[in-house]
C-alpha positions as CSV (number, residue, x, y, z in Angstrom):
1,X,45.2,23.3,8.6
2,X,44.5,19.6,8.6
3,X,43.9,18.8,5.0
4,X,42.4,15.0,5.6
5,X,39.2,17.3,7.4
6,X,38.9,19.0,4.5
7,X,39.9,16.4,2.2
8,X,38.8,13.2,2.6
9,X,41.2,10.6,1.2
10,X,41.2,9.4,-2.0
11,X,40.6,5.8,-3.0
12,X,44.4,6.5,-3.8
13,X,45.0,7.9,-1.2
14,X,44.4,4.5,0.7
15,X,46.2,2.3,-1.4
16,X,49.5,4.6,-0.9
17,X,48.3,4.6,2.8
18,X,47.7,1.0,3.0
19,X,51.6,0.3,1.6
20,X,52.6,2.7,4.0
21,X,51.5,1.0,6.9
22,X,53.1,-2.2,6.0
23,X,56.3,-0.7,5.1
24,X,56.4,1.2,8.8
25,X,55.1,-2.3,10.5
26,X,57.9,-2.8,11.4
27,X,59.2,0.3,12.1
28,X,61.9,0.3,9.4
29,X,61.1,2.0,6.1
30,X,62.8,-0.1,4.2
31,X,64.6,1.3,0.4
32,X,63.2,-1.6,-1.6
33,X,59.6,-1.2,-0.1
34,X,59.7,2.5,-0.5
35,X,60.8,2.1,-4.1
36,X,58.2,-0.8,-4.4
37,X,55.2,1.9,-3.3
38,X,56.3,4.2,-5.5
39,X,57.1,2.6,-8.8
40,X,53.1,1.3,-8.1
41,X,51.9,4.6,-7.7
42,X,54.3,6.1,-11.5
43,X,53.1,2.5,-13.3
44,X,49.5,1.0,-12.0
45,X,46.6,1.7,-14.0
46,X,44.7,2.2,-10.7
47,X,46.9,5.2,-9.9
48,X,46.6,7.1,-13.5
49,X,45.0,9.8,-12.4
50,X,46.8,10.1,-8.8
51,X,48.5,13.7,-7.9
52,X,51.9,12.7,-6.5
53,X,51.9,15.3,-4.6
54,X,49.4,14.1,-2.1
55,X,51.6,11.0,-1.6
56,X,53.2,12.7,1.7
57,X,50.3,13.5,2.4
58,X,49.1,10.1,2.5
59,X,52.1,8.6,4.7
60,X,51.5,11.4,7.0
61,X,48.1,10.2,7.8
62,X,50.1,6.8,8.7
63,X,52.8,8.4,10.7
64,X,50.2,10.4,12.9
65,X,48.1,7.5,13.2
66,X,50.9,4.9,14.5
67,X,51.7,7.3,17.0
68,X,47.9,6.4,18.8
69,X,47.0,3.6,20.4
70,X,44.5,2.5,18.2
71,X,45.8,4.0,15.1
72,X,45.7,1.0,13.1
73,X,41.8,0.5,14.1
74,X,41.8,4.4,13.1
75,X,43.4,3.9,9.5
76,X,40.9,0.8,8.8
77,X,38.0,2.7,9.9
78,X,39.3,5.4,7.1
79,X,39.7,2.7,4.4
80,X,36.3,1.9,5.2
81,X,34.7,4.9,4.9
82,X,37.0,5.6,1.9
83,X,37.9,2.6,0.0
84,X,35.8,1.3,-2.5
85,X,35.1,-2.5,-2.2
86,X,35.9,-3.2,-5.6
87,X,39.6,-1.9,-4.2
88,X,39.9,-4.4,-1.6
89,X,41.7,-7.0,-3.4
90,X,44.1,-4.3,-5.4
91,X,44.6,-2.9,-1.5
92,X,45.7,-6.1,-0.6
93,X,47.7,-7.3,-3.6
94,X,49.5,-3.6,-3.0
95,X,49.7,-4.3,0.5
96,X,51.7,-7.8,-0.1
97,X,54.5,-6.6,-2.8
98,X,55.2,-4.0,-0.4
99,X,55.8,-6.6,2.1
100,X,57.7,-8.9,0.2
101,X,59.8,-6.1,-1.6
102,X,62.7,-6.8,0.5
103,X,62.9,-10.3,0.1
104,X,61.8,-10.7,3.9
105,X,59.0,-11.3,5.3
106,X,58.8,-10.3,9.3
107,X,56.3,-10.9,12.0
108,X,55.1,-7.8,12.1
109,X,54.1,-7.5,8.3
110,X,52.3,-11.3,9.0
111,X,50.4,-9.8,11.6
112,X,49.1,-7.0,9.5
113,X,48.6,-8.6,6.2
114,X,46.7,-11.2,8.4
115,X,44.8,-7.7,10.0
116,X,44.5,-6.9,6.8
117,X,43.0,-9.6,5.6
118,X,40.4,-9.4,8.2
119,X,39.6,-6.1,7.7
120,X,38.6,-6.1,4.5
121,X,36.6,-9.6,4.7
122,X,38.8,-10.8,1.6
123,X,37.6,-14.4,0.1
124,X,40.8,-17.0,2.0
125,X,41.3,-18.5,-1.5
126,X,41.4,-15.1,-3.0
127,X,43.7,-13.7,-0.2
128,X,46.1,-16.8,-1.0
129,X,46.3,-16.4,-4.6
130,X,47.3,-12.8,-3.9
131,X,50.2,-14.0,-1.8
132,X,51.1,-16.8,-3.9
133,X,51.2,-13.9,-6.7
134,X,53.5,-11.4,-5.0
135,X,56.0,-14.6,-3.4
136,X,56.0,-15.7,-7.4
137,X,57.0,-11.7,-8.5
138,X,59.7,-11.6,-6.0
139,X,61.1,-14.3,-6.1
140,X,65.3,-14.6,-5.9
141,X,67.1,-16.4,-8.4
């Protein structure tokens, strides 16, 4: 039984998604990024109402996706039809403090926060105050 037929995703459900994908950019599930997804998904107000249990779920969609050649076009088209607008900057904030969880930012995470970016037709101010934001909260002393 596929349960994203007959469930669509949740606005949730995309955000968790959304980390996902960055974290698996670069093939590498990182610890810090995984621990990063899910301390957003126990603490963010966005998420209070979130079963946890769906998380897997979630990643899974990622996982099968990745495996396509146009599964990242795929997962877009699904945060599209999914995703409220109002989400898009909280998608993207997500997006970037999963990125920059591990102190390192690689190619392939540029690439698809840049995608990402695109995608979801986010305001180039906005998008850079979002960055500047997550650089600032993970910051090394």
């Amino acid at each position: 039984m596929n349960e994203n037929v007959t469930h669509p995703l949740s606005p949730q459900d995309c955000l968790v998604a959304l980390m996902v994908a960055v974290s698996a950019s670069d093939e590498d599930l990182r610890t810090a990024e995984l621990v990063k997804i899910q301390a957003a998904v126990n603490h963010l107000p966005v998420f209070a109402d979130y079963d946890i249990d769906r998380m897997k779920s979630a990643a899974q969609v990622v996982f099968d996706l990745f495996e396509q050649e146009d599964g990242l076009d795929a997962l877009f088209g699904l945060l599209r039809e999914n995703l409220p607008e109002r989400l898009y900057e909280t998608a993207y904030a997500l997006a970037c403090d999963v990125a920059a969880a591990d102190g390192t930012l690689r190619e392939s995470e540029l690439r698809l926060l840049e995608e990402i970016r695109y995608e979801l037709a986010l305001d180039r101010l906005h998008a850079a105050a979002i960055e500047r934001g997550a650089r600032a909260r993970h910051m090394r002393a």
